[in-house]
Backbone atoms as SQL, in Angstrom:
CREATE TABLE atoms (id INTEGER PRIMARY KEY, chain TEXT, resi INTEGER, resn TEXT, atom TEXT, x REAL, y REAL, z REAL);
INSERT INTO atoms VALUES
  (1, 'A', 1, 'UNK', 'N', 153.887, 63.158, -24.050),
  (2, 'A', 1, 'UNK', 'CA', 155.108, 63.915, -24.236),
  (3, 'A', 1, 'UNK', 'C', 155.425, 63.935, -25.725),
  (4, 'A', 2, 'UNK', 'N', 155.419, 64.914, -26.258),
  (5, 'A', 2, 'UNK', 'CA', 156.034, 65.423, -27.904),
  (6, 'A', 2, 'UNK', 'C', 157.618, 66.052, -27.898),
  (7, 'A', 3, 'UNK', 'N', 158.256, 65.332, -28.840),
  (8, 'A', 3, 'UNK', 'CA', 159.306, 65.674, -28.747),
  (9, 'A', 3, 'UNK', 'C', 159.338, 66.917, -29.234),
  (10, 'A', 4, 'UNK', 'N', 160.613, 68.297, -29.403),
  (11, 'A', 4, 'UNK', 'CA', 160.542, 69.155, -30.191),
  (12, 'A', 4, 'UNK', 'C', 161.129, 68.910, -31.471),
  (13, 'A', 5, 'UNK', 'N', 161.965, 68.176, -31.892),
  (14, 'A', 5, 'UNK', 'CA', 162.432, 67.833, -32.698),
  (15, 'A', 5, 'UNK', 'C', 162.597, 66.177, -32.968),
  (16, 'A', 6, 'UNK', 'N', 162.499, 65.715, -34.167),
  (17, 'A', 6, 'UNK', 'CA', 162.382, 63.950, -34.671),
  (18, 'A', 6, 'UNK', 'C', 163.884, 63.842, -34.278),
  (19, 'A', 7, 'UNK', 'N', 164.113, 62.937, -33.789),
  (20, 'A', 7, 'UNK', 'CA', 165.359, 62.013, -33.171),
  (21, 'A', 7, 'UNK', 'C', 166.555, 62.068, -34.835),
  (22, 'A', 8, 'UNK', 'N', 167.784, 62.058, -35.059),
  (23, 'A', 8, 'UNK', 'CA', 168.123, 62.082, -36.442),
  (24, 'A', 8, 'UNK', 'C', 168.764, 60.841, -36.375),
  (25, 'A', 9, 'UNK', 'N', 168.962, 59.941, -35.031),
  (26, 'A', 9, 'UNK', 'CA', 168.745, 58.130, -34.988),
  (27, 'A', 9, 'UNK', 'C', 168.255, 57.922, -34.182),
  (28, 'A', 10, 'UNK', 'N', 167.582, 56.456, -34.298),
  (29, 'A', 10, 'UNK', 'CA', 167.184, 55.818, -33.379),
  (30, 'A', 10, 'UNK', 'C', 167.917, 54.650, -33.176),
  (31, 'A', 11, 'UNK', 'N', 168.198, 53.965, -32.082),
  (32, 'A', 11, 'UNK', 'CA', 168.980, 52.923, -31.857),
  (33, 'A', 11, 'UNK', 'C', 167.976, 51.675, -31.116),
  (34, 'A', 12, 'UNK', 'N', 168.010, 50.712, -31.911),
  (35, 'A', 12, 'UNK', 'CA', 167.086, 49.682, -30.892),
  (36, 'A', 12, 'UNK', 'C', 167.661, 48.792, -30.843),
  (37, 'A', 13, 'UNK', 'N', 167.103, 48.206, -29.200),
  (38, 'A', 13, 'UNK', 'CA', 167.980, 47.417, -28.387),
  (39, 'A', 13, 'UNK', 'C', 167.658, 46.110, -29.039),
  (40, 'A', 14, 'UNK', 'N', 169.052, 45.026, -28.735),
  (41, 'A', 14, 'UNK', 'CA', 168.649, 43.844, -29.481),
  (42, 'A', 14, 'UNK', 'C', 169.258, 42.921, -27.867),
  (43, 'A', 15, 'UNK', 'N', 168.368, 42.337, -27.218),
  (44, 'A', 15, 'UNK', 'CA', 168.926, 41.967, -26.345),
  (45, 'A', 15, 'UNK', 'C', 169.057, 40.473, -26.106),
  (46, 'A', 16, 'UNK', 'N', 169.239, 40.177, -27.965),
  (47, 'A', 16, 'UNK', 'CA', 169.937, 38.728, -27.495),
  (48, 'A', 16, 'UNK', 'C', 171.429, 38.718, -27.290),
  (49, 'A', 17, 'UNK', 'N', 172.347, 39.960, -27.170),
  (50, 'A', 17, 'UNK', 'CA', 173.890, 40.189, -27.396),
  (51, 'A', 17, 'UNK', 'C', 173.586, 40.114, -25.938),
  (52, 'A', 18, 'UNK', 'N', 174.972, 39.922, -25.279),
  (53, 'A', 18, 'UNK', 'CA', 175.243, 40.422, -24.120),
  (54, 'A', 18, 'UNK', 'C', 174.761, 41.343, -23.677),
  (55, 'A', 19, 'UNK', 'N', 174.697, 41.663, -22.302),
  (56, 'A', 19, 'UNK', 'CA', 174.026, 42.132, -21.442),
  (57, 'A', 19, 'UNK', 'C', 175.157, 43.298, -21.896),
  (58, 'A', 20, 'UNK', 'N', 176.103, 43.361, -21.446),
  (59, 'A', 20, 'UNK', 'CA', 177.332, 44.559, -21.149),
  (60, 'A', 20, 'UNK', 'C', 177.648, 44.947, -22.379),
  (61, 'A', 21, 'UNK', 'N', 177.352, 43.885, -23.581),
  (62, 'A', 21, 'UNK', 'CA', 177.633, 44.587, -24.750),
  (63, 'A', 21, 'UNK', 'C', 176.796, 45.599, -25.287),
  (64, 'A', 22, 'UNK', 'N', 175.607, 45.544, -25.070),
  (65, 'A', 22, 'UNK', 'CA', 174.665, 45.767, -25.228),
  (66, 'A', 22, 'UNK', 'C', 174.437, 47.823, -25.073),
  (67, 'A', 23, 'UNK', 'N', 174.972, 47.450, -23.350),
  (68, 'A', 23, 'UNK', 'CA', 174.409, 48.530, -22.748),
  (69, 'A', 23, 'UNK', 'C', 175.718, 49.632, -22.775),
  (70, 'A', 24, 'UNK', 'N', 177.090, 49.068, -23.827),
  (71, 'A', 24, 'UNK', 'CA', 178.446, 49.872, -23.495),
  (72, 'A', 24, 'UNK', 'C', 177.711, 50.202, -24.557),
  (73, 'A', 25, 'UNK', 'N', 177.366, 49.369, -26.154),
  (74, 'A', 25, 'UNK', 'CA', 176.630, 49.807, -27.215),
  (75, 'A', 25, 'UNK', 'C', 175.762, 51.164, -26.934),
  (76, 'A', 26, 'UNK', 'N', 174.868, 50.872, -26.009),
  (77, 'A', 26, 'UNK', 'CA', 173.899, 52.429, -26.025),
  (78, 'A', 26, 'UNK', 'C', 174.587, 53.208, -25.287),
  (79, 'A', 27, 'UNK', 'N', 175.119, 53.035, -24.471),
  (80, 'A', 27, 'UNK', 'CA', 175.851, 54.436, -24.059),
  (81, 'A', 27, 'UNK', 'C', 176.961, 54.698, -24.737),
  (82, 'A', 28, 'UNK', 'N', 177.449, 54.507, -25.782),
  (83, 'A', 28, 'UNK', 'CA', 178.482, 55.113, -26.821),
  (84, 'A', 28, 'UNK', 'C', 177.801, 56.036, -27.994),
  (85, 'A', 29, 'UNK', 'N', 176.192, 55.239, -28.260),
  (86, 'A', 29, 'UNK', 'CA', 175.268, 55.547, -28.857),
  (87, 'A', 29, 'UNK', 'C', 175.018, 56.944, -28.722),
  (88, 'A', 30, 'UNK', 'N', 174.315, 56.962, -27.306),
  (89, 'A', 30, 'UNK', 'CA', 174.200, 57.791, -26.322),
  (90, 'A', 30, 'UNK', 'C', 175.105, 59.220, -26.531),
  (91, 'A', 31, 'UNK', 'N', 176.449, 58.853, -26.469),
  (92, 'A', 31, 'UNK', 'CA', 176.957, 60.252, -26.527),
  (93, 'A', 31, 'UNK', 'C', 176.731, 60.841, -27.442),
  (94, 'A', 32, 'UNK', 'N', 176.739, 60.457, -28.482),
  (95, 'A', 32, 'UNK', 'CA', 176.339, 61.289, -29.944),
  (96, 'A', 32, 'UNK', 'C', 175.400, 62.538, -29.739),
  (97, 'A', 33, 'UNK', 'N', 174.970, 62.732, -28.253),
  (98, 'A', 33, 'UNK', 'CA', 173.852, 63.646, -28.063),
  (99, 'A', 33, 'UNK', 'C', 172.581, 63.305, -27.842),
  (100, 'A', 34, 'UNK', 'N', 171.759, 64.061, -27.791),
  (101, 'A', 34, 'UNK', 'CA', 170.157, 64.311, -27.410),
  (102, 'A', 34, 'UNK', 'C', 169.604, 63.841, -28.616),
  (103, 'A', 35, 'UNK', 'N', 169.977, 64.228, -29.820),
  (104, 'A', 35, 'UNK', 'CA', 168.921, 63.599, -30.987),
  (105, 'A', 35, 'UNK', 'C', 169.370, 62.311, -31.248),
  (106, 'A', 36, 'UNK', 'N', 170.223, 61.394, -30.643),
  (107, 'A', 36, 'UNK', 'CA', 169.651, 59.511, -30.387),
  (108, 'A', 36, 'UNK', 'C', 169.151, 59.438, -29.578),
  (109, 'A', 37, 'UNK', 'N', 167.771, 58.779, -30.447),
  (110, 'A', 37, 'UNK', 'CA', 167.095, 58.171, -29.478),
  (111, 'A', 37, 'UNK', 'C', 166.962, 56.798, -29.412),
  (112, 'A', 38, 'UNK', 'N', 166.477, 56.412, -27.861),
  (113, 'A', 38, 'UNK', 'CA', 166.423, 54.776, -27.977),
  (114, 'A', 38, 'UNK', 'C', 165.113, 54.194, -28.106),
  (115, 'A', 39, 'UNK', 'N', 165.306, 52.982, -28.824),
  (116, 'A', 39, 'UNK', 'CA', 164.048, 52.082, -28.795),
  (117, 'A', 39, 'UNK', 'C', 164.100, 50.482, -28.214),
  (118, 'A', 40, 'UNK', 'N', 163.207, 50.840, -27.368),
  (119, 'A', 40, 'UNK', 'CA', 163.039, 49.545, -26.322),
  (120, 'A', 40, 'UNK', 'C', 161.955, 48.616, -27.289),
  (121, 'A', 41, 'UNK', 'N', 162.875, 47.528, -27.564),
  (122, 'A', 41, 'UNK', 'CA', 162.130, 46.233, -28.375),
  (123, 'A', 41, 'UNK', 'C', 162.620, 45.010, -27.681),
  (124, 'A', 42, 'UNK', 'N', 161.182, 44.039, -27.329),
  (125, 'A', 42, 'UNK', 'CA', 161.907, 42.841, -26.337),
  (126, 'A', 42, 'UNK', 'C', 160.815, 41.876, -26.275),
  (127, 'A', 43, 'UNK', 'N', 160.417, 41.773, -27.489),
  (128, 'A', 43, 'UNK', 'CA', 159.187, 40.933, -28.044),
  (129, 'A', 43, 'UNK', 'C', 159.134, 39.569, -26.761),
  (130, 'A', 44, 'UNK', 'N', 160.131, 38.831, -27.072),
  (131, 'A', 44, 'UNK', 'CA', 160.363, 37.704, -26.275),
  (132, 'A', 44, 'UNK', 'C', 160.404, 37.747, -24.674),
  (133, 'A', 45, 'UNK', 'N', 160.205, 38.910, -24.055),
  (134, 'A', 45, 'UNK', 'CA', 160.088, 39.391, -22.259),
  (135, 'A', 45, 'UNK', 'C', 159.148, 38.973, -21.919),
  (136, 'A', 46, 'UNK', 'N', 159.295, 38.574, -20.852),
  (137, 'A', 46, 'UNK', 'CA', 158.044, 38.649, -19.600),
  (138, 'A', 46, 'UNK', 'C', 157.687, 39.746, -19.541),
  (139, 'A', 47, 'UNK', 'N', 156.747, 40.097, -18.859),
  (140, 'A', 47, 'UNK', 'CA', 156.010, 41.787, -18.869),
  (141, 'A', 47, 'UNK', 'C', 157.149, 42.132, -17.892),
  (142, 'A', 48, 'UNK', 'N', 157.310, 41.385, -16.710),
  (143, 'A', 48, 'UNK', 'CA', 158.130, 41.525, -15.610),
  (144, 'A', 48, 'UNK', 'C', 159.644, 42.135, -16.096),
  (145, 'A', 49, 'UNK', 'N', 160.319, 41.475, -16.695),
  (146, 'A', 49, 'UNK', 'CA', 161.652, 41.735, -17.798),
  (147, 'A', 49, 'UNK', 'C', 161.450, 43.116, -18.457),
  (148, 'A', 50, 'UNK', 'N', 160.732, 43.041, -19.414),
  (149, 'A', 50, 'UNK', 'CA', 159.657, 43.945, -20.148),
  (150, 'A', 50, 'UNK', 'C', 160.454, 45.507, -19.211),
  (151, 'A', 51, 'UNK', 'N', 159.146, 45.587, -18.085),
  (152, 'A', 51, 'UNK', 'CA', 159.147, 46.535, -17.430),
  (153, 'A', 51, 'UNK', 'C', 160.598, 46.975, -16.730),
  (154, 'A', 52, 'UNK', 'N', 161.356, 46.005, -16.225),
  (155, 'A', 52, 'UNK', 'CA', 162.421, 46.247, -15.597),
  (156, 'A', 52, 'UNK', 'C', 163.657, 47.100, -16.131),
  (157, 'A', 53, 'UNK', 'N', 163.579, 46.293, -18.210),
  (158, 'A', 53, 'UNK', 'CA', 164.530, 46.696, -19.136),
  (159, 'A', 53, 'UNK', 'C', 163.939, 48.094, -19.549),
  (160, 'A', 54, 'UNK', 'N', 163.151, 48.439, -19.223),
  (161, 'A', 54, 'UNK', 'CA', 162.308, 49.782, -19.633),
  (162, 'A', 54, 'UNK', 'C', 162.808, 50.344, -18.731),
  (163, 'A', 55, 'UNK', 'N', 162.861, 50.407, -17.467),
  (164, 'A', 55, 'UNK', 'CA', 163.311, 51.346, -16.406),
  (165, 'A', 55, 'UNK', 'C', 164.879, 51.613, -16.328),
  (166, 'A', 56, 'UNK', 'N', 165.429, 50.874, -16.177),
  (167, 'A', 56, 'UNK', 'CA', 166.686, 50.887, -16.879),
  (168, 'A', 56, 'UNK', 'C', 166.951, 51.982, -17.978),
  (169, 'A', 57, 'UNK', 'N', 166.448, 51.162, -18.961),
  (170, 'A', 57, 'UNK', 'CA', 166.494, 52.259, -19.760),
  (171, 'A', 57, 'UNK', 'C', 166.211, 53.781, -19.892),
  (172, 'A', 58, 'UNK', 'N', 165.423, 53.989, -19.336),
  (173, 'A', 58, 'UNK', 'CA', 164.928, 55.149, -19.003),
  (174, 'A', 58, 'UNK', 'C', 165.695, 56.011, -17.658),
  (175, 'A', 59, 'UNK', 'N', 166.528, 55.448, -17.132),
  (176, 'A', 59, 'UNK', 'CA', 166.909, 56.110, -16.435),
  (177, 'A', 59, 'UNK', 'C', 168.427, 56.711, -17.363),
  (178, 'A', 60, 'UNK', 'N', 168.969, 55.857, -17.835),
  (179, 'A', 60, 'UNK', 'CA', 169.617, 56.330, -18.871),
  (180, 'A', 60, 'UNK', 'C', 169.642, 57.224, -19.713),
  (181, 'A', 61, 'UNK', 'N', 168.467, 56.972, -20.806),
  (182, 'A', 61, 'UNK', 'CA', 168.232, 58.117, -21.539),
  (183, 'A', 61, 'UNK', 'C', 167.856, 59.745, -20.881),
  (184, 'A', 62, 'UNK', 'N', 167.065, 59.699, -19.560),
  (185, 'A', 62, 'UNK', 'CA', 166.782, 60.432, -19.094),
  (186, 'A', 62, 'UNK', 'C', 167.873, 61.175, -18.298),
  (187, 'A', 63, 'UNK', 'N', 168.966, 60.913, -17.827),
  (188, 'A', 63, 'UNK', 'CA', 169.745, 61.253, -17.407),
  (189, 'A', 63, 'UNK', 'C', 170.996, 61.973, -18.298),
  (190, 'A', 64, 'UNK', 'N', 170.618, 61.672, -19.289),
  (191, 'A', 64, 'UNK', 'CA', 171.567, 62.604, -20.667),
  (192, 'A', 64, 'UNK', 'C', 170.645, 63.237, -21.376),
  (193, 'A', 65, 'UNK', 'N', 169.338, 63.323, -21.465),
  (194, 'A', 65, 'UNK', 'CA', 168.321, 64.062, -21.998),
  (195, 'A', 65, 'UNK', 'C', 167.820, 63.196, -23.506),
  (196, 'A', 66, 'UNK', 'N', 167.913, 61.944, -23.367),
  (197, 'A', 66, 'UNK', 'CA', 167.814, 60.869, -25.032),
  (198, 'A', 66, 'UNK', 'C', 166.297, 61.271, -24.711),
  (199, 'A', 67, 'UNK', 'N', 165.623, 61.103, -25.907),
  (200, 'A', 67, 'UNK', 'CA', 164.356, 60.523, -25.944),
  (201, 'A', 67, 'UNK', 'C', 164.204, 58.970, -25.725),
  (202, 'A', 68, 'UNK', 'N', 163.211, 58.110, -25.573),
  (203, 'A', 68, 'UNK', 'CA', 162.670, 56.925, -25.266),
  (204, 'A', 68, 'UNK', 'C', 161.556, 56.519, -25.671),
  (205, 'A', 69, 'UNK', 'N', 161.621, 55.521, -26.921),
  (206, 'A', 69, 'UNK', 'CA', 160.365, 55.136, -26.907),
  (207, 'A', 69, 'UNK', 'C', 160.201, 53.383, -26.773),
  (208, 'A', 70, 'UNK', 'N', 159.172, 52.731, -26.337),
  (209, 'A', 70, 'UNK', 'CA', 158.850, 51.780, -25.716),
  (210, 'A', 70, 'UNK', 'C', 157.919, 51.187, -27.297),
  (211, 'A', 71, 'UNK', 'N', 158.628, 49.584, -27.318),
  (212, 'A', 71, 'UNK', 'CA', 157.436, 49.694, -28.442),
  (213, 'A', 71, 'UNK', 'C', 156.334, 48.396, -28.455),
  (214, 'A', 72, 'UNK', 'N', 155.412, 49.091, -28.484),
  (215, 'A', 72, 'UNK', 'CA', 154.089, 48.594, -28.208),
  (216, 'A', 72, 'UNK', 'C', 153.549, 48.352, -26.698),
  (217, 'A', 73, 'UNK', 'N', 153.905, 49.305, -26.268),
  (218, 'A', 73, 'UNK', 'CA', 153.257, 48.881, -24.822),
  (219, 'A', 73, 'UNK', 'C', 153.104, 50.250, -24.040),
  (220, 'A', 74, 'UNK', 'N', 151.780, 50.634, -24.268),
  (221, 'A', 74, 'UNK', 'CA', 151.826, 51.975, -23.914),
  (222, 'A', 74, 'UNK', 'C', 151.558, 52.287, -22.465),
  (223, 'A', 75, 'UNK', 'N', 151.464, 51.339, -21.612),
  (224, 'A', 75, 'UNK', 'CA', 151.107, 50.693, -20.033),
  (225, 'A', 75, 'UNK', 'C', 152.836, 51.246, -20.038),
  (226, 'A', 76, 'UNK', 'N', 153.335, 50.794, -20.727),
  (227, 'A', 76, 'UNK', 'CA', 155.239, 50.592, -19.523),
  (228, 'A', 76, 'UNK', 'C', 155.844, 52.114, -20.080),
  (229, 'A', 77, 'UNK', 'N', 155.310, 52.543, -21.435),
  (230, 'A', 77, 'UNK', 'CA', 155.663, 53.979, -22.202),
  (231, 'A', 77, 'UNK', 'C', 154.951, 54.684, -20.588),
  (232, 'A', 78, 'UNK', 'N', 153.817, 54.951, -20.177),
  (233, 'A', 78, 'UNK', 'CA', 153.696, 55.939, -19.457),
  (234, 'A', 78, 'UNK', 'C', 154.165, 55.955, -17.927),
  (235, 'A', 79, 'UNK', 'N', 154.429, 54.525, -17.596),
  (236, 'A', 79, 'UNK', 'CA', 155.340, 54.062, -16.496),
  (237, 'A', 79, 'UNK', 'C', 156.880, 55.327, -16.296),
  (238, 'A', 80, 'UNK', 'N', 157.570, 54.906, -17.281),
  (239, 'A', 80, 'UNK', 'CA', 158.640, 55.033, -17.556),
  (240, 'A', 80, 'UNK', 'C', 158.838, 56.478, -18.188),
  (241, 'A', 81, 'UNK', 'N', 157.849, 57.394, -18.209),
  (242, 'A', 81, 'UNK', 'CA', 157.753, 58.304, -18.549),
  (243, 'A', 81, 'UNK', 'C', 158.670, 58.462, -20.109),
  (244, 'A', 82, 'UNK', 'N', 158.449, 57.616, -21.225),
  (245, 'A', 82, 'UNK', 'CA', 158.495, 57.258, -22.183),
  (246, 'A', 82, 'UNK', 'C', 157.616, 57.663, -23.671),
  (247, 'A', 83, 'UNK', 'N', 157.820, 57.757, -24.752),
  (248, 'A', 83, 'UNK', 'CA', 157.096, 57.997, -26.015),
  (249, 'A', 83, 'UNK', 'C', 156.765, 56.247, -26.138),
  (250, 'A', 84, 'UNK', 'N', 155.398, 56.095, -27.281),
  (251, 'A', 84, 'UNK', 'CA', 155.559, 54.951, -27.320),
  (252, 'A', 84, 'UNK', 'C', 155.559, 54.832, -28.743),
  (253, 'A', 85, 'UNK', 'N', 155.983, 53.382, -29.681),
  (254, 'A', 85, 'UNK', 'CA', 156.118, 53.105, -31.127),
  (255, 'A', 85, 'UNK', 'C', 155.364, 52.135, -31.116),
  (256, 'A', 86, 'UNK', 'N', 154.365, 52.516, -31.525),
  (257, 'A', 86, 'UNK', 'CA', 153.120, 50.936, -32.236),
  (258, 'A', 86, 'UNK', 'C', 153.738, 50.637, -33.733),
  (259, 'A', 87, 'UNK', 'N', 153.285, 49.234, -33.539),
  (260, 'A', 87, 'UNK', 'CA', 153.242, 48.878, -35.002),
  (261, 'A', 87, 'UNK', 'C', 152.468, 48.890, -35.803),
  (262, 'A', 88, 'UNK', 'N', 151.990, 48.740, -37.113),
  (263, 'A', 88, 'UNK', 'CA', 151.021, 49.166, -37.677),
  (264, 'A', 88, 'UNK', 'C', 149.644, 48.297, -37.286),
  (265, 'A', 89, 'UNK', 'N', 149.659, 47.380, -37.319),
  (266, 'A', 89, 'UNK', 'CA', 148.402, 46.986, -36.429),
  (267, 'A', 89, 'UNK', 'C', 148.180, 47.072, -34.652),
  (268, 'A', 90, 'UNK', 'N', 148.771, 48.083, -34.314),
  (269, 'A', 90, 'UNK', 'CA', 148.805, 48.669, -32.720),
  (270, 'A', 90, 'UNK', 'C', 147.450, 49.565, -32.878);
């Protein structure tokens, strides 16, 4: 999936804050429109976690039209019907 246009933010999740803070954070984010996009970062997850906070997410962004990208894990990016962000040694 290619976006048509580059996101003009990206917002990435930091999910050592609260759970609720977190997620009032991206959906305030969120309204700003279609060009925020989110980035799923969760170095410290279980794949299990991992995948779960990805779906989540994605139902979110997808439901207001955000883009989504997943980063480094291009297994849960095509799950989640997601973009993915490698890092430079990805």
């Amino acid at each position: 999936m290619v976006p048509s246009t580059l996101p003009r933010l990206v917002v990435i999740t930091d999910w050592r804050l609260p759970s609720e803070r977190m997620r009032w954070a991206l959906t305030r984010a969120l309204d700003a429109g279609p060009e925020v996009a989110v980035q799923h970062r969760h170095p410290e997850a279980t794949g299990r976690r991992f995948l779960d906070e990805a779906r989540e997410l994605a139902a979110l962004c997808h439901s207001r039209g955000n883009p989504l990208f997943i980063n480094g894990r291009v297994d849960v990016a095509l799950l989640v019907g997601a973009h993915v962000h490698l890092p430079a040694h990805g």
